[in-house]
N, C-alpha and C positions, 0 to 999 in steps of 0.2 A: 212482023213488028221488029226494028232495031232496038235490043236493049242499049246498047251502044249511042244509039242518037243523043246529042248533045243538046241538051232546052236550058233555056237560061239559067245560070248559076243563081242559087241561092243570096248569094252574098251581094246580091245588085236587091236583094229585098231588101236586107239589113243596109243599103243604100250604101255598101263600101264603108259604114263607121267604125274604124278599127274597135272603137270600146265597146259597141256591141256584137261586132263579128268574132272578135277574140273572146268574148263572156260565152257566147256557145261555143265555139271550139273547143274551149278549155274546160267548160262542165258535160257535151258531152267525152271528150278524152278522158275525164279525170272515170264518169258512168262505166267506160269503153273498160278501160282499165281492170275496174272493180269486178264489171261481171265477166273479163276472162280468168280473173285468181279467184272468185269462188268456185265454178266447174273445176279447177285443175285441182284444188283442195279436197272438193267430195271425191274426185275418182280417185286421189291418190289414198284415200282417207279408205276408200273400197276394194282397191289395191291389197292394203294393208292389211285389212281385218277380212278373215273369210266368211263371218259370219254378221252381216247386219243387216239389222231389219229391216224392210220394206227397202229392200235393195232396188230392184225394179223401177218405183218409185223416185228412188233418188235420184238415181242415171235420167230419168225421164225430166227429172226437174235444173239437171245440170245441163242438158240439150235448151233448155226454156233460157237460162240465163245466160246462153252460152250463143244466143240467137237473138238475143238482146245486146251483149254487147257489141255483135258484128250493125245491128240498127244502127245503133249509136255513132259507130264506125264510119256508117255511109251517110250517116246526118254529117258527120265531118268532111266528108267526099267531095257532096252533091255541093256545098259554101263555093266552092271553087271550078265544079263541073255538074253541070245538069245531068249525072247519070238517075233520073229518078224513077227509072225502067226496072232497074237491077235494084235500086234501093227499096222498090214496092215488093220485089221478088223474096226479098230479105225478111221483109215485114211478113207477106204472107207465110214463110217458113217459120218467123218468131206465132206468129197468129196459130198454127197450127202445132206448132210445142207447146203455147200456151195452154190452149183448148186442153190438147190430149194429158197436159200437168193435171188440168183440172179437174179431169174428169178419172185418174189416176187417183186423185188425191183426196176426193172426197169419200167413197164407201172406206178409207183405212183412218178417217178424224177419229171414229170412236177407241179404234186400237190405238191411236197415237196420245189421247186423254187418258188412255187407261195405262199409260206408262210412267213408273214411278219416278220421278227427280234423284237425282244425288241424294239431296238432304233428306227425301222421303226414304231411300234405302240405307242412309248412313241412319236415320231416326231408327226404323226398324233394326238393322242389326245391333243398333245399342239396347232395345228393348229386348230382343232376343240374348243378349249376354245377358244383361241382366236377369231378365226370367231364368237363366241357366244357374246364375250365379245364386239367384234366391233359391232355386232347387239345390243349389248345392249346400248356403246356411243352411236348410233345412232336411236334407238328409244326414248331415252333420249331427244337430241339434236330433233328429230321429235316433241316431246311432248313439248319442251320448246319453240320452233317457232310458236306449236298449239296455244300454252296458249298466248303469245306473241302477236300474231294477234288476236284473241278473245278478248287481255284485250285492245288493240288500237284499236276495234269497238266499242267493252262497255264503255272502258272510252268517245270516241267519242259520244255515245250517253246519256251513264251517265250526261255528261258537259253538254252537249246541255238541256239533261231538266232540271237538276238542274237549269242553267240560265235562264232557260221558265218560271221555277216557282218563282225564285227571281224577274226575270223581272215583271211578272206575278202582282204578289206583291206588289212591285215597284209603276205599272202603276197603281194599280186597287186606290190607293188613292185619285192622280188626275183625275181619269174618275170621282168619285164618287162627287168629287168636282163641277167637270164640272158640271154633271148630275143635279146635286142638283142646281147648280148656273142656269143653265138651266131652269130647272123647275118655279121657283124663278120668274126669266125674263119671260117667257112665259105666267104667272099669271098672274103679272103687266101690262103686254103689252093686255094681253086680258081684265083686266079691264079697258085699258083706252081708250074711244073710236077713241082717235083721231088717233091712231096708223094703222101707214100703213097695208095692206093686204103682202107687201113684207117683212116688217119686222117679223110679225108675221111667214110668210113660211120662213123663214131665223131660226127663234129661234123653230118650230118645228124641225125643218130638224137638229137643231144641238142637240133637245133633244131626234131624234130618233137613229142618229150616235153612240151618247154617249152609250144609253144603248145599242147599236147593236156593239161597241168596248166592252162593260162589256163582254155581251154573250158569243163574243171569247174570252177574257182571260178566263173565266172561263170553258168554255170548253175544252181551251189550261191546262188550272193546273189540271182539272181532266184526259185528255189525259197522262200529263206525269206522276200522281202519281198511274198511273194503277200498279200494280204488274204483271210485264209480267217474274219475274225469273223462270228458272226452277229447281226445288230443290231434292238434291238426297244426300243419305248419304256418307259421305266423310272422305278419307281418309286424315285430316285435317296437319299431321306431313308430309306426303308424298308431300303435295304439298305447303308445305314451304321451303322444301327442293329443291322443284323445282323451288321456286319462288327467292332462293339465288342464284343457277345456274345463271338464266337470269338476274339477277342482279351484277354477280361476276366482267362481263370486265367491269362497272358502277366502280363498287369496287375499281379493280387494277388499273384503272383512276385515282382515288382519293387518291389512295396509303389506304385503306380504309382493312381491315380485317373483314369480317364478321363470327361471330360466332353462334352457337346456341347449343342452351340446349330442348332439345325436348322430352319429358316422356310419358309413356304409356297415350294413353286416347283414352275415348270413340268417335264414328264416329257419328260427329253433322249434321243432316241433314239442310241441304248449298246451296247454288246455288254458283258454284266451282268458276264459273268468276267471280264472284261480289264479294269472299273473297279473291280472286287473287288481285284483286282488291285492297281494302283494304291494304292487305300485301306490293303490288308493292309501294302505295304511303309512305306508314310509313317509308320504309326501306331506297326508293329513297329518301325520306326528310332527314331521318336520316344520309346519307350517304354523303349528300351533306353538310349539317350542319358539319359531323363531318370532311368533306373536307378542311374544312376553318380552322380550328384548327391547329395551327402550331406545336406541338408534331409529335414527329416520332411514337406515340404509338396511331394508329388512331382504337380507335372499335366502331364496333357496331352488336350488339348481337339482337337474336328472340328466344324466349324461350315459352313453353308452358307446362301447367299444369293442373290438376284436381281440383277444388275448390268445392266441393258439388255436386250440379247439373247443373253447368255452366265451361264451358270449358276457360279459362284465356290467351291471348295473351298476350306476352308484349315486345312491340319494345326499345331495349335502347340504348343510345350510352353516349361517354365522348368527347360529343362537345361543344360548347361555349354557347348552351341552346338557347332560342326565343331569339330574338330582343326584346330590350324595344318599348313598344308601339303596337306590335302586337298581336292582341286577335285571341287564335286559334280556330279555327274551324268557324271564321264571314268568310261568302265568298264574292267574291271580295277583299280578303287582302292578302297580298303576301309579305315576306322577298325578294324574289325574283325580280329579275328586270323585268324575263320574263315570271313569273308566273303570273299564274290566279287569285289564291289564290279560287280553289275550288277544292284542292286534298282533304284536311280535313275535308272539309262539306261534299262532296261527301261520304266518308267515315265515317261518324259519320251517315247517313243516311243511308247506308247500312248493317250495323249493327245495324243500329235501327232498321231496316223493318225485320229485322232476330230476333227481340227480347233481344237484346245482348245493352252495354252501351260503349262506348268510349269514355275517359277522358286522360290528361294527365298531369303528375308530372315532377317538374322543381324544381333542387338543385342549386344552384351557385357556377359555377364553373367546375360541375361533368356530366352536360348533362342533356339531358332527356330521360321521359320514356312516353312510350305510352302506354297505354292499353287498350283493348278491351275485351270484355267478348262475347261469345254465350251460348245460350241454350241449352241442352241436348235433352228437351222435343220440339216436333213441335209448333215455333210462329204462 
């Protein structure tokens, strides 16, 4: 068989009509065209990327279109020369890419359905942030309840010994008066003889009371000034931020803004509730203080900084400042109707026992400021 023999041109079909001979020429060239730049696309496309799927596949389907465009090609050919020997050669080589595309391409439809889209993977990873993000409101919101109830057992028990030991205090002047007046009487009555046997067991029995009430207050004052905290290094910015959180709906209460200004600093080793502590009562004073102020511009700011070897807290706000007559940090004293007046002392004690000093500044007019210092190095 000549592939070469020449049988009659095509274009004696199309009867030599330029408008129809040039309509196929020019739709298949424009086909010829298209399916040689999609094959040079996929292999460059596999080139490029070391890993794509159903590679195999692809190459087998770039052969299929790439054996179509050369058809096409010789449908262009044969218009002008009967090669339709070579042009059937072409066909059966597209015939047999086709076949074998097809038979490629069917066992992997279900893997190629089961591949996500764009927007199916941009949808998922935005539900995955989100899922991460709600886990993170929410271990948040875990942590702020933690700290929360921690600082309503410590402060509970904070109060209670602070009060043991002012009590403590308190009582130990008139025991010692007793005692002494005791003793006194007991003397006298023993030098005189006339003195009943009951009087006498009457004035022992109150000079052994007296000193048997000493014994426990002062077992009581060394009970409560045991250092029972536990101290670890701390992330001291992290958990002021945590500490504004649980104080924010206090805040929007009061129509109250709170701000902060928080700067790199070193991790003071702490006992985390006991400067929870601290922080909750400054913030809650300052918040309530600055509540009363009748400006619609109500702040109050916590800021922290590096100062040497001592780490600087400082509570401020722009509220109406102390009451005249209250000395802060005496306990038992309270601006408050329903206060204790031992958030302050509590607080100057706890930062004492950490090594650290708390004092506070008052402008007229402009508010105040609280500050507290810790130490770098272990109290």
């Amino acid at each position: 068989m000549n592939f070469l023999e020449s049988f009659m041109p095509h274009g004696m079909c199309y009867a030599w009509r330029p408008d129809i001979l040039w309509l196929h020429v020019f739709s298949d060239a424009a086909i010829a065209i298209a399916y040689f730049t999609i094959p040079y696309a996929l292999v460059r496309t596999l080139r490029k990327r070391k890993y794509t799927p159903f590679r195999g596949t692809v190459v087998m389907f770039s052969i299929f279109i790439l054996a179509c465009g050369v058809t096409h090609a010789m449908s262009i050919v044969v218009v002008w020369n009967g090669y339709y020997a070579i042009q059937g050669v072409f066909k059966a080589i597209t015939a047999i890419a086709s076949i074998g595309t097809a038979i490629m391409l069917y066992p992997i439809m279900p893997q190629v359905f089961a591949l996500r889209s764009p927007v199916e993977l941009e949808l998922e990873e935005s539900n995955s942030a989100l899922q991460q993000e709600m886990d993170q409101r929410k271990r948040t919101e875990e942590q702020s309840l933690e700290l929360q109830n921690e600082l309503a057992h410590i402060g509970r028990l904070t109060t209670m010994g602070q009060m043991a030991t002012g009590l403590a205090h308190e009582l130990n002047q008139p025991l010692l008066a007793i005692s002494q007046s005791a003793d006194t009487a007991l003397l006298s009555a023993q030098e005189n003889a006339s003195t009943s046997a009951e009087l006498l067991e009457c004035l022992e029995d109150i000079q052994s009371q007296t000193q048997r009430a000493g014994e426990i207050i002062r077992a009581l004052r060394q009970f409560v000034s045991k250092d029972t905290a536990t101290r670890s290094d701390l992330d001291l910015n992290s958990l002021v931020e945590q500490t504004i959180r649980l104080l924010n709906s206090d805040a929007l209460k009061h129509n109250v803004k709170i701000e902060s200004d928080l700067n790199p600093i070193p991790n003071p080793n702490v006992d985390r509730v006991q400067i929870a502590q601290v922080l909750v009562n400054l913030l809650r004073n300052s918040i309530d203080a600055v509540g009363a102020n009748h400006s619609h511009n109500r702040r109050t700011s916590v800021g922290t900084h590096l100062d040497g070897e001592e780490i600087v807290v400082v509570v401020k706000d722009n509220g109406p400042g102390l009451d005249d007559g209250i000395v802060p940090f005496k306990p038992f004293e309270s601006s408050k109707s329903e206060g204790m007046g031992m958030g302050l002392s509590i607080s100057r004690s706890i930062v004492e026992s950490h090594g650290g000093k708390l004092w506070f500044e008052e402008a007229a007019g402009i508010g105040t400021r609280f500050i507290f210092t810790l130490p770098l190095t272990r109290s």
